[in-house]
C-alpha positions in Angstrom: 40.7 65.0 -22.6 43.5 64.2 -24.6 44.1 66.1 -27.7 43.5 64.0 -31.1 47.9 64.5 -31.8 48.5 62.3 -28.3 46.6 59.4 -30.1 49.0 59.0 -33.0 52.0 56.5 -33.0 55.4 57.2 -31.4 58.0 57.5 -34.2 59.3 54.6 -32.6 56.4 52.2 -32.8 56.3 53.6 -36.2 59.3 52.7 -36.9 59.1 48.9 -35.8 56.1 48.7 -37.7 57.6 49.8 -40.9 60.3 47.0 -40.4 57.9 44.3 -39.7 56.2 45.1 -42.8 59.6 46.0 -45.1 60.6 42.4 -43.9 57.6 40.8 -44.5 57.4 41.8 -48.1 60.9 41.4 -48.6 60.2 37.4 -48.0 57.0 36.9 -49.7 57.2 39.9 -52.1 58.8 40.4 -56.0 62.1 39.4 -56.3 63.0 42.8 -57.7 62.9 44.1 -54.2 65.2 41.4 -53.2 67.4 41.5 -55.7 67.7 45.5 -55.1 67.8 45.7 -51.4 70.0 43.0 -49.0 68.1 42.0 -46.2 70.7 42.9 -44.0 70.4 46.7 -44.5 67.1 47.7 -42.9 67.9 45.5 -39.9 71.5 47.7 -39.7 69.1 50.6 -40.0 66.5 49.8 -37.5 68.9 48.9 -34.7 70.8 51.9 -35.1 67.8 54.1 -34.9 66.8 51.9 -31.5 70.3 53.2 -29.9 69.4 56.3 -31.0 66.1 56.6 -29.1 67.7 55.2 -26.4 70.6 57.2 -26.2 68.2 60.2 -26.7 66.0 59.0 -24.0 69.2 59.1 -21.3 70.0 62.3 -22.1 68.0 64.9 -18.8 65.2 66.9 -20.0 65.6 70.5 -20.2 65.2 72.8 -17.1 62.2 74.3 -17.0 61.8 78.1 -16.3 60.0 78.7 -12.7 56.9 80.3 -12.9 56.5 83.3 -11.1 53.4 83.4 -10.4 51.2 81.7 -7.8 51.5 78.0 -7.6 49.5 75.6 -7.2 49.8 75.0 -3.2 49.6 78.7 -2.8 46.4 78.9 -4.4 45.1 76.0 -2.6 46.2 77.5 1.3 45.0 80.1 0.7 41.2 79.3 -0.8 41.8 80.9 -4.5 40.8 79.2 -7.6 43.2 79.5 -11.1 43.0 83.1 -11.6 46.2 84.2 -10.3 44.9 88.0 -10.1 43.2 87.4 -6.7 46.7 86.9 -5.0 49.2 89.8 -3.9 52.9 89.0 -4.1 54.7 90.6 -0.5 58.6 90.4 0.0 59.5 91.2 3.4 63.4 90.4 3.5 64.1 86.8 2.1 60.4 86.4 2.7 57.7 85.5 0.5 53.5 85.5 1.1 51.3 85.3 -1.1 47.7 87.7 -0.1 44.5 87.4 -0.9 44.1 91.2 -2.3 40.8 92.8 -2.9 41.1 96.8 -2.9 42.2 96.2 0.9 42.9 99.1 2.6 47.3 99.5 4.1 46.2 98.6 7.3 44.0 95.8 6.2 47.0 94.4 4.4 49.2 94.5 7.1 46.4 92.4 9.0 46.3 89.9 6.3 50.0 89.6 6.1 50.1 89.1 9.9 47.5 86.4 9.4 49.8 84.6 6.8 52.7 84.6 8.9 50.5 82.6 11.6 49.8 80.0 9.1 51.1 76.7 9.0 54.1 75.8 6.8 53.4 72.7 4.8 56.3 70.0 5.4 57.6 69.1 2.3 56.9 65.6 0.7 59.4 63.3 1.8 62.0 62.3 -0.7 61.5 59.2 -2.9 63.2 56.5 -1.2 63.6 54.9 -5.0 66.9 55.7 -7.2 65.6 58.3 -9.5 68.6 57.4 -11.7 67.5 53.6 -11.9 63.8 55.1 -12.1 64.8 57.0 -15.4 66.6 54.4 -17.2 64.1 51.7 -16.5 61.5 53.0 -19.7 64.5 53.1 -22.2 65.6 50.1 -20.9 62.7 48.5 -21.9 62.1 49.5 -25.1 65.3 48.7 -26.6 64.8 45.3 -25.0 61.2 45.4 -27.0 62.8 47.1 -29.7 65.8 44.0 -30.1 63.4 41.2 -29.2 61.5 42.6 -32.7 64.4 42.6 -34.3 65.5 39.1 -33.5 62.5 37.3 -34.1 62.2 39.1 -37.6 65.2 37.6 -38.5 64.1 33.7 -36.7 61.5 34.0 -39.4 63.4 35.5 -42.4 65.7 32.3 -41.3 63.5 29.8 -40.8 61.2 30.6 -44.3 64.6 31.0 -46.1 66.0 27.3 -45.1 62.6 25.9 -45.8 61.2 27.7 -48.9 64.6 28.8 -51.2 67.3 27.4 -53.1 68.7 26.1 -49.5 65.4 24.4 -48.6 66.1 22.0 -51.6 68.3 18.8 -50.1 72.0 18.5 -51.1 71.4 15.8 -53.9 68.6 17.5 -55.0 70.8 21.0 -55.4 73.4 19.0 -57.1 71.2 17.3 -59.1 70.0 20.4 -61.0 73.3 22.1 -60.9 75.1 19.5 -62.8 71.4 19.8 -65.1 72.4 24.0 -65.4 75.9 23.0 -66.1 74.7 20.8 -68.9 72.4 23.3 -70.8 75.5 26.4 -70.3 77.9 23.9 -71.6 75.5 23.3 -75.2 75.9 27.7 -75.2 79.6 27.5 -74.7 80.6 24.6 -76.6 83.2 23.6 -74.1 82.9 21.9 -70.8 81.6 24.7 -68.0 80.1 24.5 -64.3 77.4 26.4 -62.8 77.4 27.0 -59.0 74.5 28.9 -57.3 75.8 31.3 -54.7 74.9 30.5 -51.3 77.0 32.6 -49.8 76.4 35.7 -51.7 80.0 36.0 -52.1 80.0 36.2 -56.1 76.5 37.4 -56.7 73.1 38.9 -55.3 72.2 42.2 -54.2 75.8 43.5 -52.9 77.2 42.7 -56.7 73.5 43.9 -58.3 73.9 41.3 -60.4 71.9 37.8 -60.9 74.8 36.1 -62.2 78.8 36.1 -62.9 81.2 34.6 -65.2 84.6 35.2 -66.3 84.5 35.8 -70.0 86.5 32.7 -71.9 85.8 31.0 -68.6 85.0 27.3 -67.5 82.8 28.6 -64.0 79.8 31.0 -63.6 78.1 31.9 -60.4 74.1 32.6 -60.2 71.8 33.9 -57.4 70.3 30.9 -55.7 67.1 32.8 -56.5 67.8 32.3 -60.2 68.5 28.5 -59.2 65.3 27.7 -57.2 63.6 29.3 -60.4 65.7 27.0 -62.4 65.0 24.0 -60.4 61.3 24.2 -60.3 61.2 24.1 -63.9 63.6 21.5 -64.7 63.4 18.9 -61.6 59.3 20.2 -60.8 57.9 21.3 -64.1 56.7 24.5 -62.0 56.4 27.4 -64.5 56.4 30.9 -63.5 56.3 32.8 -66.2 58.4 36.2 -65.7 60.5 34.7 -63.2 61.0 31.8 -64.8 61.8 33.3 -68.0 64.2 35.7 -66.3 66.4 33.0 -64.7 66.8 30.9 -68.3 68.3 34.1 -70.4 70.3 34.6 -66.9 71.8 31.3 -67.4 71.9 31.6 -71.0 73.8 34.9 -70.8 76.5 33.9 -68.2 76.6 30.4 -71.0 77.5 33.5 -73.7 80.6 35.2 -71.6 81.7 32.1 -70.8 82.1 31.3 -74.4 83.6 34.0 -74.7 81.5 37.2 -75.6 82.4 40.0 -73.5 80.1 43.1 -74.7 76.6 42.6 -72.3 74.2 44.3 -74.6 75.7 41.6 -77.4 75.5 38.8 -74.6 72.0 39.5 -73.8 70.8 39.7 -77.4 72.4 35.8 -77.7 70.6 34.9 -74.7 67.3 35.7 -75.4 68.1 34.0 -79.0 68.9 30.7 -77.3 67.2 30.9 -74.2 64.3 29.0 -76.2 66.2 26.5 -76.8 67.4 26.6 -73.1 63.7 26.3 -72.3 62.3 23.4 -74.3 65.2 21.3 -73.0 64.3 22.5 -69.2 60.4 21.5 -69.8 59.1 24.6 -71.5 56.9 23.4 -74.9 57.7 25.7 -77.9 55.3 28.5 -77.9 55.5 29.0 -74.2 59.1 29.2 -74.3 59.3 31.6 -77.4 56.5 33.5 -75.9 58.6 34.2 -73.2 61.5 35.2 -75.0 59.8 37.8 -77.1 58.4 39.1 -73.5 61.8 39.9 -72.0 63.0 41.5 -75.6 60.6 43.9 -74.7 61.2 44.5 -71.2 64.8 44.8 -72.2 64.4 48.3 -73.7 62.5 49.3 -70.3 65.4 47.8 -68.1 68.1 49.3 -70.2 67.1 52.1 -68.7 68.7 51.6 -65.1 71.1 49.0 -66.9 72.0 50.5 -69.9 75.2 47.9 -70.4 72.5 45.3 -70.7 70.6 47.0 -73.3 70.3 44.9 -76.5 71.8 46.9 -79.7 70.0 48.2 -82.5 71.7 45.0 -84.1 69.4 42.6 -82.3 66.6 41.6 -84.7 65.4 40.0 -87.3 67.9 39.5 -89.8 69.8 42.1 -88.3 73.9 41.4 -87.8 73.5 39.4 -83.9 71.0 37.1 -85.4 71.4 33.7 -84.8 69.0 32.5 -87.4 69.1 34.8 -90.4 67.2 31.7 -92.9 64.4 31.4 -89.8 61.7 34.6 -89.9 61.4 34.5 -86.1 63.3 36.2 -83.3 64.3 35.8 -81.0 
């Protein structure tokens, strides 16, 4: 009967498990958890810890210690059960015999060592005619062939859903379409001619950069995440609202539209953005109370990202008739 430790999971299985499922989530989950962690990390991790187990599983098991005691076979020639007190240990030379010992008298025990001399030797099992070196590495073998097959058809999915679902599902004239739309709205913030790009190639923005967009302050280009952009698009091109997301990508525009006009301090960036990211969002499709509804939300969830991002924070300054507002005559911020 196997004991109830045998039946849990191998640290390996548990550990292709836990990538299935990171991956999983990391496609259909929040985009916090995209925007935190690049997709390419826990695949880097998981394979290395797959050459690891297989490396490990190579390496020769430990020696064991003989046992002393009565084995097995002697047990079994000579009629004994388990209990290994019923047998007698006798050296003679480089000779060995297990007896059967009972309170046997000397010359009784001399009988019974005569007697095991006369039996037969058992002829040893004859030697596997297999490679036990190809026998040992044919289980490892395996599993890191299991192990990468997991590992690529993760990825085929997290390449197929991302060509077909994000910002790079959306056709060329489509993407360009809304782009130039971006470049339009930053350029009202700026008050100078300015072009948005959304970064394919993660070479500007994205998790590596922990950032959702980029701009060089005084600027005519800013880069955003083409998460930002498909959020962007949906509500300008689509009319699709979702709420936090979609709030989050207009004061990300709006905010790379403020550096590029020149404001270099983020906390007084951000405080802009939110100001004019209304605006932003009644030209994109938002109607007036959604869009300063949504504002007002991500003022408040400023304070509670500040915390990780305290750059981004917005200063005491940022309020209602305070020295960043926009609007001083209007009794309404942002």
């Amino acid at each position: 009967m196997r004991k109830p430790m045998d039946r849990l999971p191998s640290p390996l299985t548990l550990l292709r498990v836990g990538l299935a499922v990171f991956v999983l989530v990391w496609i259909f989950g929040p985009y916090a958890l995209r925007s935190a962690v690049p997709i390419w990390l826990p695949f880097l991790i998981a394979l290395g810890l797959e050459l690891h187990f297989f490396v490990g599983a190579l390496r020769p098991a430990p020696a064991r210690r003989p046992d002393p005691g009565p084995q097995t076979a002697d047990r079994e020639r000579y009629g004994f059960g388990n209990d290994a007190e019923e047998l007698l240990l006798v050296r003679n030379q480089d000779e060995e015999l297990w007896i059967p010992y009972s309170g046997e008298t000397e010359e009784e025990l001399q009988a019974l060592i005569v007697e095991a001399r006369e039996l037969p030797v058992e002829e040893a099992a004859p030697a596997a005619t297999a490679n036990p070196d190809r026998e040992r590495l044919r289980l490892p073998v395996r599993r890191l062939v299991a192990g990468l097959g997991l590992i690529g058809a993760l990825a085929l999915i997290f390449w197929v859903v991302e060509g077909r679902t994000g910002w790079n599902g959306v056709d060329a004239s489509t993407r360009a379409e809304a782009t130039a739309r971006f470049s339009q709205e930053a350029s009202r913030v700026a008050e100078k001619p300015v072009t948005i790009r959304c970064d394919e190639s993660g070479d500007y923005v994205g998790a590596v950069q922990h950032a959702d967009g980029v701009a060089a302050v005084g600027g005519n280009l800013a880069y955003l995440t083409p998460e930002r952009c498909l959020d962007l698009y949906r509500l300008a091109l689509k009319g699709e609202v979702r709420p936090n997301r979609t709030a989050t990508a207009i004061v990300v525009l709006a905010h790379e539209a403020w550096h590029l006009r020149g404001v270099a301090d983020e906390g007084t960036t951000e405080c802009y953005a939110l100001q004019t990211g209304g605006e932003i969002g009644r030209r994109l499709g938002l109607s007036v109370d959604t869009a300063q509804r949504m504002m007002r939300r991500q003022l408040v969830d400023n304070a509670r990202r500040g915390e990780a991002s305290p750059a981004y924070r917005v200063p005491p300054d940022c309020r209602n008739g305070g020295r960043l507002d926009l609007r001083p005559d209007i009794a309404r911020f942002p």
